[in-house]
VOMI-499411 format. One line per 4 residues: for each residue z, y, x of N, C-alpha, C. Coordinates in nm, 3 decimals, padded with zeros to 5 digits. Example, Ala and Ser with C-alpha at 12.3 -4.5 7.8 and 13.67 -1.06 7.14 Angstrom:
00.780 -00.569 01.319 00.780 -00.450 01.230 00.780 -00.330 01.320  00.708 -00.225 01.285 00.714 -00.106 01.367 00.787 00.003 01.290
END
This chain:
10.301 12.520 12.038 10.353 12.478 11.908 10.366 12.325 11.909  10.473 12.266 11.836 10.530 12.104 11.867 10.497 12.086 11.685  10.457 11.965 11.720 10.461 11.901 11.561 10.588 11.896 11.524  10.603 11.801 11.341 10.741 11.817 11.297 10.769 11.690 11.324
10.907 11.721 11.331 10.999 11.560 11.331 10.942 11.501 11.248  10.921 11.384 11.224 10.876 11.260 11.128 10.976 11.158 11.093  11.021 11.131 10.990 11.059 11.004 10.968 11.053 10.891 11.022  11.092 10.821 11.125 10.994 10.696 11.253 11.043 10.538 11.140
11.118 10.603 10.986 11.076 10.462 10.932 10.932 10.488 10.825  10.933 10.595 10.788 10.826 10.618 10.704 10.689 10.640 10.832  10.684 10.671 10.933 10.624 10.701 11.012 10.645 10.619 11.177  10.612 10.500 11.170 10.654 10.443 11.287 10.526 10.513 11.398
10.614 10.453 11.494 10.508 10.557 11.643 10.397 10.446 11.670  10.309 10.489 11.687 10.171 10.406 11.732 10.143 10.354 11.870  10.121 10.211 11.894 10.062 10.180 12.027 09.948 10.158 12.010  09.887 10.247 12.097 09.756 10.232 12.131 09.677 10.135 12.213
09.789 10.061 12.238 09.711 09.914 12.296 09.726 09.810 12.185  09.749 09.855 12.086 09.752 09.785 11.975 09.603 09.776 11.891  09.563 09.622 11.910 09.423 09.641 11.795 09.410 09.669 11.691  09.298 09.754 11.676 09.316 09.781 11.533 09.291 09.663 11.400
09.376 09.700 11.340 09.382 09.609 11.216 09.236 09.559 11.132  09.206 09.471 11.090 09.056 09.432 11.006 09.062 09.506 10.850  09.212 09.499 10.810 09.221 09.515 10.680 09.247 09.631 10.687  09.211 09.732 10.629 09.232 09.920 10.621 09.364 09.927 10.523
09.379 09.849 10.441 09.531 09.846 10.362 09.636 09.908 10.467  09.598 09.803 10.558 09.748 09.833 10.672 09.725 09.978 10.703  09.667 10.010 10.711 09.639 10.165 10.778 09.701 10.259 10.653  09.616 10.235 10.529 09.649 10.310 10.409 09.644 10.260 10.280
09.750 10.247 10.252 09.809 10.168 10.138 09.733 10.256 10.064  09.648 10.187 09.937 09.662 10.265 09.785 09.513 10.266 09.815  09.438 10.268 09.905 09.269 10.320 09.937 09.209 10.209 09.893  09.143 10.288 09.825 09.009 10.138 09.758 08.932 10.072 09.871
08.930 09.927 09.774 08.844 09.837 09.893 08.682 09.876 09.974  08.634 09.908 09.864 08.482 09.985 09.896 08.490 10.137 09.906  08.466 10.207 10.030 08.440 10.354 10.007 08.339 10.370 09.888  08.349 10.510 09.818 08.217 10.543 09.764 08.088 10.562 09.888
07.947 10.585 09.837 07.850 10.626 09.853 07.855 10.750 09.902  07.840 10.804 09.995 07.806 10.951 10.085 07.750 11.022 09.947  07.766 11.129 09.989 07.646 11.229 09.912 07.518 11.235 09.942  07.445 11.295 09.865 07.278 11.301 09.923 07.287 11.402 09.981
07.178 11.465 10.062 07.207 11.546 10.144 07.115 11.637 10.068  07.115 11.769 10.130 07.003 11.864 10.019 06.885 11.842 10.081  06.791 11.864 10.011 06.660 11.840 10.030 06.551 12.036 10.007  06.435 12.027 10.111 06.374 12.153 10.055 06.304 12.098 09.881
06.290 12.184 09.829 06.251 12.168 09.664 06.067 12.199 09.681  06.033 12.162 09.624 05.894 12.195 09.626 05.837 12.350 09.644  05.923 12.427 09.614 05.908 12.597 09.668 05.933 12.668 09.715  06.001 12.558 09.833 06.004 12.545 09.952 06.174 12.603 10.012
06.255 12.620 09.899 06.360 12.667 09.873 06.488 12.525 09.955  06.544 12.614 10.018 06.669 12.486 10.074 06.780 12.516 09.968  06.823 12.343 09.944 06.910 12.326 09.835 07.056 12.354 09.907  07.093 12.524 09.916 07.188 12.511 09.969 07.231 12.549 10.113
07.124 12.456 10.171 07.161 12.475 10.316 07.024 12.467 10.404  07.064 12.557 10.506 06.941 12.642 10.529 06.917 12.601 10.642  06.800 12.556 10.749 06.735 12.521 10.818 06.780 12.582 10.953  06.818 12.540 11.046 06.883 12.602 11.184 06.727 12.662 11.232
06.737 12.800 11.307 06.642 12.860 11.347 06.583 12.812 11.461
END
């Protein structure tokens, strides 16, 4: 299976010997300056219950 044609002005082709940029704008217009904060991760609850997600055996 082949990807789709792209637009190569909306979509110019990438060199990969190209450094990457400092400013993430260039990459993606519109993205806020600060990511948010990760999520917390679940925690066991005091009764010993996983919030969610369950402990690899």
């Amino acid at each position: 299976m082949t990807g789709p044609d792209l637009d190569p002005d909306q979509y110019p082709p990438i060199d990969p010997r190209e450094p990457v940029p400092d400013d993430p704008s260039v990459l993606l217009p519109g993205a806020p300056d600060e990511l948010p904060e990760a999520p917390a991760e679940p925690r066991l609850d005091d009764g010993g219950n996983a919030g969610g997600v369950r402990e690899p055996a």
